[in-house]
Each structure stands twice: as C-alpha cells, then as structure tokens.
C-alpha positions in Angstrom: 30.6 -16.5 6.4 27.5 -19.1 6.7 25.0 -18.1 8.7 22.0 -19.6 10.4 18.4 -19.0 9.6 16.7 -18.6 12.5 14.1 -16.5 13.5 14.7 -13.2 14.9 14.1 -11.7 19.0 11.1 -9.8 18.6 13.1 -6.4 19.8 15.7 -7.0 17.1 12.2 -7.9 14.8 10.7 -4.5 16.1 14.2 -2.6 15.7 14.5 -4.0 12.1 10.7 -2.6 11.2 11.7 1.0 13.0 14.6 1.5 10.6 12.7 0.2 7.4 9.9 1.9 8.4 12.4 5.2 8.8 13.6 4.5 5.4 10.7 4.2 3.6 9.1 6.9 5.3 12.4 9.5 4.8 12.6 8.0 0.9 8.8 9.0 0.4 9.6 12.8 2.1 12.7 13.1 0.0 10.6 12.0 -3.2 7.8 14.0 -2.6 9.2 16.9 -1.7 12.2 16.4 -5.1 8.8 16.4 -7.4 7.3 18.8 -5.8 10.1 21.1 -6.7 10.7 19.7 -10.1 7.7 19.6 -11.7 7.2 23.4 -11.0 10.5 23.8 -12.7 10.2 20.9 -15.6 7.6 19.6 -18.2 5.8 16.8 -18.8 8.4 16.0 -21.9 10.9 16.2 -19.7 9.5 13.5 -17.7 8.8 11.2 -20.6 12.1 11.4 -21.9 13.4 10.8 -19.0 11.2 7.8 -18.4 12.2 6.4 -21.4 16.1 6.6 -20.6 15.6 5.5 -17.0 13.7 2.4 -17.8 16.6 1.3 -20.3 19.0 1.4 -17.3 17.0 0.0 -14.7 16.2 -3.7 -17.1 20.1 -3.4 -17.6 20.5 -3.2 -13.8 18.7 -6.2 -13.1 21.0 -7.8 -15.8 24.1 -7.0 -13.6 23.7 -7.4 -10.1 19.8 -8.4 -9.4 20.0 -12.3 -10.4 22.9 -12.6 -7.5 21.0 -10.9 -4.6 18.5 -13.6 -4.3 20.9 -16.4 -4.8 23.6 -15.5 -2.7 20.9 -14.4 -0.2 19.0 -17.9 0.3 22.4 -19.9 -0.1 23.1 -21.7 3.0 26.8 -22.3 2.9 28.0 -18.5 1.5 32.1 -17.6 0.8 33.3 -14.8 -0.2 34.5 -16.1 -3.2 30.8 -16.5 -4.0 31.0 -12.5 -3.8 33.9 -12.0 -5.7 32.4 -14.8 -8.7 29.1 -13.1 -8.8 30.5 -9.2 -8.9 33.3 -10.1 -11.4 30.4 -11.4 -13.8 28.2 -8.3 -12.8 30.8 -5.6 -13.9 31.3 -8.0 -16.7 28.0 -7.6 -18.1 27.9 -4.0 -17.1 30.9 -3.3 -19.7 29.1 -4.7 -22.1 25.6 -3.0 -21.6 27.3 -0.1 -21.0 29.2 -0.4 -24.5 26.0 -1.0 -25.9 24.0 2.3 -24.8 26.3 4.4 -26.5 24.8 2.9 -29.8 21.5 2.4 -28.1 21.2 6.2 -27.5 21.5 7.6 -31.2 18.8 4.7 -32.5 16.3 5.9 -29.6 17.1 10.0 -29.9 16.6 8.8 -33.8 13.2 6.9 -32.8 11.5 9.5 -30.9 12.8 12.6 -32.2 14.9 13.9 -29.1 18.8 14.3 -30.0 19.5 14.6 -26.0 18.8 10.8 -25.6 22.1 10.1 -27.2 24.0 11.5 -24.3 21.3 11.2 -21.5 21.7 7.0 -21.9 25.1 6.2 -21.6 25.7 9.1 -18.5 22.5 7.3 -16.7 23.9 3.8 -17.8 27.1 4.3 -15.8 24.6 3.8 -12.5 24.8 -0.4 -13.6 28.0 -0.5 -12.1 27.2 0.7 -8.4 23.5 -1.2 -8.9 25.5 -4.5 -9.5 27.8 -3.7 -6.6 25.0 -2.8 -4.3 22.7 -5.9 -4.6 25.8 -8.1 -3.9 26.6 -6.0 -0.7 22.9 -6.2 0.0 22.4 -9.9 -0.4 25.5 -9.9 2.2 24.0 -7.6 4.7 20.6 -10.0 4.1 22.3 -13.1 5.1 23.8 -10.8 8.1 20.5 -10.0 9.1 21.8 -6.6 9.0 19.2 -4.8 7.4 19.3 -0.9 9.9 22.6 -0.6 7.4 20.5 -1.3 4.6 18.0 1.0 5.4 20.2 4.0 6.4 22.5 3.5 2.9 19.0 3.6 1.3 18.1 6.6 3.1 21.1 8.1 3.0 21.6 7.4 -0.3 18.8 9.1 -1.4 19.1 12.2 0.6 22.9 13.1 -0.9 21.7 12.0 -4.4 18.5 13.7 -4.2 19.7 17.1 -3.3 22.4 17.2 -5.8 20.2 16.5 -8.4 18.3 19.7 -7.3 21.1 21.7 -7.2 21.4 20.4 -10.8 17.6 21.7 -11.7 18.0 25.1 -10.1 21.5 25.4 -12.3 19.7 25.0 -14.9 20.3 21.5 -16.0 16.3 20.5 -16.8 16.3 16.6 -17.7 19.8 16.0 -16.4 18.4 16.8 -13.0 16.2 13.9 -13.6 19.0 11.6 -15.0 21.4 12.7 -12.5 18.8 11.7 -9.5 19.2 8.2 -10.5 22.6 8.1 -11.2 23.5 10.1 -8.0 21.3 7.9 -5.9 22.5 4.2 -7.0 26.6 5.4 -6.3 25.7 7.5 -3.2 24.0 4.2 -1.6 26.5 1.3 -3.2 29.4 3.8 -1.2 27.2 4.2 1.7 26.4 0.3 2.4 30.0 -0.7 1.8 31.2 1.5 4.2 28.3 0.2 7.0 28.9 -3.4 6.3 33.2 -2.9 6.7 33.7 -5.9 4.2 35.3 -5.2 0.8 34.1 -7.2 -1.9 36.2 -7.5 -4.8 36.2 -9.1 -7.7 37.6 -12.7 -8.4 36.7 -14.9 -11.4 35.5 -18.3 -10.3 33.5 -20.5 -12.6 32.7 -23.3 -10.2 32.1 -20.7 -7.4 29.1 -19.8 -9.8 28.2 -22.9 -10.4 27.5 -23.2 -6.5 24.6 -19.9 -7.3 23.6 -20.6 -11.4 20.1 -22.3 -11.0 18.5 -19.6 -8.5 20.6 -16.6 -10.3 19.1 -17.3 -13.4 15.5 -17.9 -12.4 16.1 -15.0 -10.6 17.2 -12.9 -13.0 14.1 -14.1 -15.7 11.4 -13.0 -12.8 13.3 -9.6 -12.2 13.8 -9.0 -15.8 10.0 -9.6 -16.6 9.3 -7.4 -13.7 11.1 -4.3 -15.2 10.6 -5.5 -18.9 7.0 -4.5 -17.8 7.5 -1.1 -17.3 10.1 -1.0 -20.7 7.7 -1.8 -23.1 4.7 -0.2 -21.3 6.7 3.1 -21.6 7.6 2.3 -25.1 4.0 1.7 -26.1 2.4 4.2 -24.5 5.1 6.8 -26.1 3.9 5.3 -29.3 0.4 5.6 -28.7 0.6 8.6 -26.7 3.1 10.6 -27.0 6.0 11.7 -24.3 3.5 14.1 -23.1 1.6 11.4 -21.8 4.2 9.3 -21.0 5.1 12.0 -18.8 1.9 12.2 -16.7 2.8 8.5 -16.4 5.9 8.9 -14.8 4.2 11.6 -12.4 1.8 9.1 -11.4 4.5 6.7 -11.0 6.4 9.2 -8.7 3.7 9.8 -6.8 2.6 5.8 -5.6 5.8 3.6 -6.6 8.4 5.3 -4.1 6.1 3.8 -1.3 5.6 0.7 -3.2 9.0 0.4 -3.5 10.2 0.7 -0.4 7.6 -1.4 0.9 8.0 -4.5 -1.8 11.9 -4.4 -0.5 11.3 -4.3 2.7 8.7 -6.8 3.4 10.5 -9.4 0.6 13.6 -8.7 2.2 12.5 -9.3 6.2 10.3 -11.9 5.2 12.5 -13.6 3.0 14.8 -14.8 6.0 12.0 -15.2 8.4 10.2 -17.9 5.9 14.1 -19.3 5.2 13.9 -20.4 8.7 11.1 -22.7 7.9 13.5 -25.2 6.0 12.0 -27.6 3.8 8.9 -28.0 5.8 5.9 -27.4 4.1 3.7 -27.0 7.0 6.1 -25.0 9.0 6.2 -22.9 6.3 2.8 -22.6 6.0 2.6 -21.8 9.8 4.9 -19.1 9.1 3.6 -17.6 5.9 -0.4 -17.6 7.2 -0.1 -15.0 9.8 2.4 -12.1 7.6 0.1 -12.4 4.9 -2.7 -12.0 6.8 -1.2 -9.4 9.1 0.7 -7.8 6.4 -2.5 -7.4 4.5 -4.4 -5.5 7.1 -1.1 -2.8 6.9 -1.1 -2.7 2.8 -3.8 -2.9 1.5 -5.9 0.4 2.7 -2.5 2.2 2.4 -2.6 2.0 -1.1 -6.2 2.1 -0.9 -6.0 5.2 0.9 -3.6 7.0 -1.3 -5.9 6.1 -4.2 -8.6 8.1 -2.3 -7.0 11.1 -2.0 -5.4 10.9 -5.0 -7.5 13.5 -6.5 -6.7 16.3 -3.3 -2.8 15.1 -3.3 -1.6 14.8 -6.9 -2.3 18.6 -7.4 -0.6 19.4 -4.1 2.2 17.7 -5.4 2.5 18.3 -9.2 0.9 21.3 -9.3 -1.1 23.2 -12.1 -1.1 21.1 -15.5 -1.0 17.6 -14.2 -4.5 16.5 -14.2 -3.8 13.9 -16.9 -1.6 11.6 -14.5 -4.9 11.3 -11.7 -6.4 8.4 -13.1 -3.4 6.7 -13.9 -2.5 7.1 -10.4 -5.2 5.7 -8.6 -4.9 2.5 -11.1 -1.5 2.4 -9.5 -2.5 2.5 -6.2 -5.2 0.1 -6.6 -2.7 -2.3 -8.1 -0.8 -1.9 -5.5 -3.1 -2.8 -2.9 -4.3 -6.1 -4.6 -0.9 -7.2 -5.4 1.3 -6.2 -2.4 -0.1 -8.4 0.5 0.0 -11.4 -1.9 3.8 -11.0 -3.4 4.4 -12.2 0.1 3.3 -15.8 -1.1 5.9 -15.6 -4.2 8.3 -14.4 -1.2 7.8 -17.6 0.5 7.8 -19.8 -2.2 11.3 -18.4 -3.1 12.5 -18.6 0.3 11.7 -22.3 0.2 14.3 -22.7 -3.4 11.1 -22.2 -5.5 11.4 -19.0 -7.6 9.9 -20.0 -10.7 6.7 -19.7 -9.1 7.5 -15.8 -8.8 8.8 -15.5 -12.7 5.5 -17.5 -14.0 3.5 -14.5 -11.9 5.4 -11.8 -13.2 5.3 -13.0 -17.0 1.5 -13.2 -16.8 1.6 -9.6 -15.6 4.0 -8.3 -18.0 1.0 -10.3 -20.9 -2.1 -8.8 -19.6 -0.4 -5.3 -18.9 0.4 -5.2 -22.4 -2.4 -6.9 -23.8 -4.6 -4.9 -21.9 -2.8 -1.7 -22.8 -3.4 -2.1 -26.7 -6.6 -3.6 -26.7 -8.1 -0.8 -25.0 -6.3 2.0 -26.4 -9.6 3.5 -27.6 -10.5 4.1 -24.2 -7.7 7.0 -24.2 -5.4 7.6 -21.6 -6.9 5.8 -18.9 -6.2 2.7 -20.8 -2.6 3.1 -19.6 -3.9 3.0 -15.7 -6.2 0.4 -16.2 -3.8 -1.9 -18.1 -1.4 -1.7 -14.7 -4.2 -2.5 -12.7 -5.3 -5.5 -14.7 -1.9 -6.5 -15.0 -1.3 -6.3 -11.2 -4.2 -8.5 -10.4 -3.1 -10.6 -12.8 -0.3 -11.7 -10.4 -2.4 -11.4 -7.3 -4.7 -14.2 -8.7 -1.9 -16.8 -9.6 -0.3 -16.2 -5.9 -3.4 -17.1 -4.7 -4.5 -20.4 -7.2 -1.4 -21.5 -8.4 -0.8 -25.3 -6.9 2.0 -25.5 -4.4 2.3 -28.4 -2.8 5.5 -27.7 -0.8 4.1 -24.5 1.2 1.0 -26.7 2.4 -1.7 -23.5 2.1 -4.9 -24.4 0.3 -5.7 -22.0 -2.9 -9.0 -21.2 -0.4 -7.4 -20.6 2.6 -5.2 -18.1 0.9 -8.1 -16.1 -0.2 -9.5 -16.1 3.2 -6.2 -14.6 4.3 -6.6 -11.6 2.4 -10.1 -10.9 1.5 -11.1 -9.4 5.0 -8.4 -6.6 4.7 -9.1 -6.2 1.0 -13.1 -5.5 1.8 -12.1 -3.5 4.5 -10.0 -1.2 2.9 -11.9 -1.0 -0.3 -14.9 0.2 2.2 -12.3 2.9 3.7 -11.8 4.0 0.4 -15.5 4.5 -0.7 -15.9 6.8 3.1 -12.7 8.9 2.0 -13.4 9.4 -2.0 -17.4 10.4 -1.0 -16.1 12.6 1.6 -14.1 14.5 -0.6 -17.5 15.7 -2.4 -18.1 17.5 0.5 -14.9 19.0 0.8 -14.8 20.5 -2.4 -15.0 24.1 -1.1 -11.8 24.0 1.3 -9.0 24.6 0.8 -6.8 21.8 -0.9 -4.1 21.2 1.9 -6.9 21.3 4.6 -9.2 19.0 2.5 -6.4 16.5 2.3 -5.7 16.6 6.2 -9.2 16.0 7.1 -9.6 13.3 4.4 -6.7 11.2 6.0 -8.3 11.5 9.3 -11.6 10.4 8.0 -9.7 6.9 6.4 -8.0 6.4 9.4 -10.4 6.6 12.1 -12.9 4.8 9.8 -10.7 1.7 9.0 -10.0 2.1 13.2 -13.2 1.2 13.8 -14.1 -1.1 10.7 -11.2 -3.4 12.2 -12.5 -2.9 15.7 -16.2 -4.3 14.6 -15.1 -7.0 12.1 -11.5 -7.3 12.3 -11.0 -7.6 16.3 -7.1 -9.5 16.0 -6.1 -7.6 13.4 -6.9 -4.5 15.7 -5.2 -5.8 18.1 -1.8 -6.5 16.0 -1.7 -3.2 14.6 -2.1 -1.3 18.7 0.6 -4.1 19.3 3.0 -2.1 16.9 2.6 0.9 19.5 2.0 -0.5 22.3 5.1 -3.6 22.0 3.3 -5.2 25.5 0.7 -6.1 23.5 0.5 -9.7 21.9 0.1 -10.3 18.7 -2.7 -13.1 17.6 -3.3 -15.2 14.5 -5.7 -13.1 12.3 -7.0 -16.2 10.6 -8.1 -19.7 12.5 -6.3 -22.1 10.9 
C-alpha cells in the first residue's frame, strides 16, 4: 500500500481542483440555503445551545480520528495494519468520550440552565465514531491521491445529512434539527467514502504498528486540538459574558463564512500537502514548491474572504433574515480573519509535509492565547469584542507563519511577506470599492444590491491585477482558459 510522492499531471491537478471546487461550492449551497430555512424557523437560543453542544463533539472528534489522518497521510511506507492500529485506538477513545458525555451533559444543562443539553450531548457525541472512521479512510484516499471520492463523500454527505435534518425542523424537532445536521452529516459521508474507496478497514490492535505513526499523531493531535479548543472556550466565554442569545448570533456568523473556510482549509491542506510531500527533504526544492501556491493561492483567497466581508452587510440579512443584525460585525471579523490567515496556513502545510508539525501547533496555540486574551480584555467594547478577538487571533497565526525561523523550507521571513502582501493590498482595496458602493445602493432592493456589489468586486480586482498584478492575472485566466501558462507571481 506505499505509494509514491510525486507530483501530479496537470489534467489530473485540474480534475482534482474541479471536484474540490464542486464540493466546496455544493457544501456552501447546501449550507446556505439549510440556514436560510432554519433560522426563519429557529431562534438565536437555539443556535447557542446548539453551539455549545456541537463544539463539545467536534474537540472530541479531533481526539479520535484527527491525530491519525496526518500521520498516516505523510508516512512513506503505509500497511493496512497501520489502519487497523490507528482505528482500533480511535473507537477506543470514542467509547470512552462517549461514556463521558452522558455525565458531561447533566453538569452543562446544570451550568447554563437548559435541561435539553443532557440529551442533546450524548445523541450528537455518537458522530465520534464515523469522524474517527472517516479521517482514517481519508488519510487513505490522501495517500491514493484520490481526492474526486473525497470530495463527492463530502458533498454527498452533506446533501443526505442536510435534508434530513430539515425534514427534522419542519417535523417540528427545533434544536434536534441542528444536532441531527451534524450527526447525520459525519455517518452519511464516513458510509459514503468507504464505499468509493472499496477497501474495508477494520480494526486490529497493534502496539508497534503505532509506534511506526506516535511522534506525528501526537503533534498532530495537540495542533488540531488547539485549533478546536479555540472555538470551545471562546463559545464558553462568550456564553458567560454574553449570553446564548449572543452566542447564537455567533454561530450565525460562523455559518455564514466558516462552511467556505472550511472547505477551502481542507482542500488546499489536503492537495498541497502531497504536492509539497514530493519535495523530500530538500529545503530548497521545497521552497521552490511552496513560493508559487502561496503566492498564487493568495491572489484566489484572500479577496474572497475579503469580498464576503464586504457584502456582508447586504448578504447576512438575505440569509438570516429579520432579527439577526447582531451577528454582522462578528461576521466580517470572520471573514477578515480568514483572508489574513488562509493564504499563509499554506506555510504550516509545508512545513508539516516536510515531518515538521510542531511549527503548525506553536501557531495555533498563539491563536487560541490572543483569541482569548483578546476576548476578555475587551469585553467592555460589547459584542464586537467577540469578532475582533477572532480576528486578532487569526492574525496572530498569520504573523508566526510568516517570522517564525525555518531553516529546513529555505524561504526568508521577508520573502514570505513579499509573497502575500500584493494580494492582501489588493483585496483589501477591492474591499474598500465594494463596502463604499454599497452607500449608494442603499435604496435597492437587497437581492439586487447584492448582485451588483459582487460585480463591482469582481471586475475591480480584474482590473487591479491587470495594472499591478500582471502574472497573477494571467494564472487566474489560466484556470479558464487551461492553454494558458501559469508563471511565477514572485521573482525569486
């Protein structure tokens, strides 16, 4: 089952991108369109408690299966007793976390006052056991470079559990349909990407087969953990500060920018991950590799997010409806995060891919302090404080990608800067055309004003890349027109 690290044909490259780009497109409709209907039919409580649950489950799910994906994935010499070892452990720990949110629900019903938490954590925690499955299966289909059935278990994993968690809302259910959207979603897709790959995986107990993965699994596991302790004791605290009322205009922010986030944090780690693999253990090769996707990737990400923050104020009452005005702000912080931080997880991305995770973990620790720090030092501020403190946080992590020493990827601290500043000033210009333009659209109608907004950002970072950003241009009419050749953005 070992398999090479070479770099991929550009069609297969360019077939790869289509289906990510499908699912991450398709997992943003489906999203969308499930808040749309459900926060018509829900309240913001609803939304908080259901925060609260979901982020207990998804910082146990990164205890069962998460540390293995990476491990297995960069291993150059896999067996399937690797599998086996690593998913007897993950439904292992499940059992246990499992056990352990049946208690865990009566203390946080007790906590905040809501008797429904007692049942709504242990029926969401049963999801650890397809998670854990899944990111085994998907570390395979990684090494496989098989990532179209990736993408369409994603997808389709997130249409069947999507719209039975609707039928739930319109049968009344109210938060279950919320709980249930998770749940449904994690065991539709583990089923679904079994199937497509047509290899079983099965347990088997093997302590020296684990051996073979411990250092990377658990450096793994410390930089995913910090990653979703984040968002545990950021909901916490802002419940405490705030309220589940709040908390709830969090979580409608957070539905509205982190499905795209999401999808596109997975899919560029997981594409570039094997990509900068290929490198080896030579740090200028890898820098070689790592310069241009940065760079390129930058141009793409950055006034996305940028972008969405934009129109944030025309789309989140398109999508939320009436009642919702408390989760703008918070949203555009998210969105601005996002743009900062994206394009330069892609150096934590090769760093990992080159046996170096802890650089990643140190990054996301230093997020995890200043988001918090940030969040109860300027709680005064309000509710914004709660956007701002995910922004910080965010840039936070963008900032050590781009000064921490690395002597084995070979890229000066300056030279990374370089990479990304031009799509960041870019973008941030975008931004300012779209946000002023939307004083002007204030009479239209909302739907309309949002249609003509995304025009306006699109043809004017067109032609801010044509002036100033000529080989960046050219990459991105390269992705439509495949004839075209793609060029260095940055002179090395």
């Amino acid at each position: 089952m070992s398999q090479g690290k070479g770099s991929a044909k550009p069609p297969r490259l360019l077939g790869w991108i289509g289906w990510a780009g499908a699912d991450a497109i398709g997992r943003l409709a489906l999203l969308t369109g499930s808040t749309v209907i459900l926060s018509r039919m829900l309240e913001p409580r609803d939304f908080g408690v259901s925060a609260l649950v979901l982020t207990l489950v998804a910082v146990a799910s990164v205890c069962v299966g998460a540390p293995f994906e990476e491990a297995l994935a960069q291993r150059r010499g896999l067996r399937k007793f690797h599998l086996g070892a690593a998913l007897a452990v993950a439904w292992l720990v499940a059992l246990g976390l499992f056990a352990l949110s049946v208690v865990g629900g009566f203390w946080l019903g007790h906590a905040y006052g809501e008797p429904e938490m007692r049942v709504l954590l242990p029926v969401a925690m049963l999801s650890i056991f397809f998670s854990g499955h899944s990111d085994i299966a998907t570390a395979l289909a990684r090494r496989l470079h098989r990532f179209n059935d990736v993408a369409i278990a994603t997808l389709g994993g997130h249409a069947i559990g999507i719209a039975l968690s609707l039928a739930i809302a319109f049968s009344g259910g109210g938060v279950w349909a919320l709980i249930g959207q998770r749940l449904l979603v994690v065991v539709a897709r583990a089923i679904l990407l079994q199937w497509r790959l047509g290899f079983l995986i099965l347990p088997r107990w093997s302590l020296e087969h684990l051996g073979h993965i411990g250092r990377f699994a658990r450096i793994s596991f410390f930089d995913r953990l910090a990653d979703n302790l984040t968002y545990l004791a950021f909901n916490n605290v802002v419940g405490a500060l705030y309220g589940v009322t709040v908390l709830g205009y969090v979580n409608m922010a957070m539905r509205l920018i982190e499905p795209i986030r999401g999808a596109i944090v997975a899919t560029s780690h997981n594409l570039a991950f094997s990509y900068f693999a290929g490198a080896g253990s030579d740090p200028r090769r890898l820098r070689d590799r790592v310069e241009p996707v940065v760079a390129n990737a930058a141009f793409v990400i950055a006034p996305l997010f940028v972008g969405m923050a934009a129109v944030t104020p025309i789309l989140l009452p398109i999508v939320a409806g009436p009642g919702w005005d408390g989760a703008i702000d918070i949203a555009i912080c998210l969105a601005l995060g996002a743009a900062i931080l994206l394009p330069a997880r892609l150096v934590y991305t090769a760093l990992s891919a080159s046996a170096r995770p802890e650089f990643s973990l140190f990054g996301s620790l230093s997020g995890f302090g200043a988001t918090l720090l940030l969040l109860v030092l300027a709680s005064p501020l309000g509710p914004i404080s709660v956007g701002l403190s995910r922004l910080v946080g965010d840039a936070v992590q963008s900032i050590l990608a781009i000064g921490l020493p690395a002597p084995n990827l070979a890229w000066p601290q300056r030279e990374r800067f370089r990479a990304l500043l031009p799509a960041w000033s870019l973008a941030g210009a975008m931004g300012l055309v779209v946000a002023g333009s939307d004083l002007v659209l204030q009479g239209l109608n909302r739907p309309l004003a949002l249609v003509i907004s995304i025009v306006i950002g699109v043809v004017c970072y067109a032609v801010l890349l044509a002036v100033f950003a000529r080989p960046a241009f050219r990459n991105l009419l390269a992705i439509v027109r495949p004839s075209t050749r793609i060029v260095p953005t940055v002179e090395s």
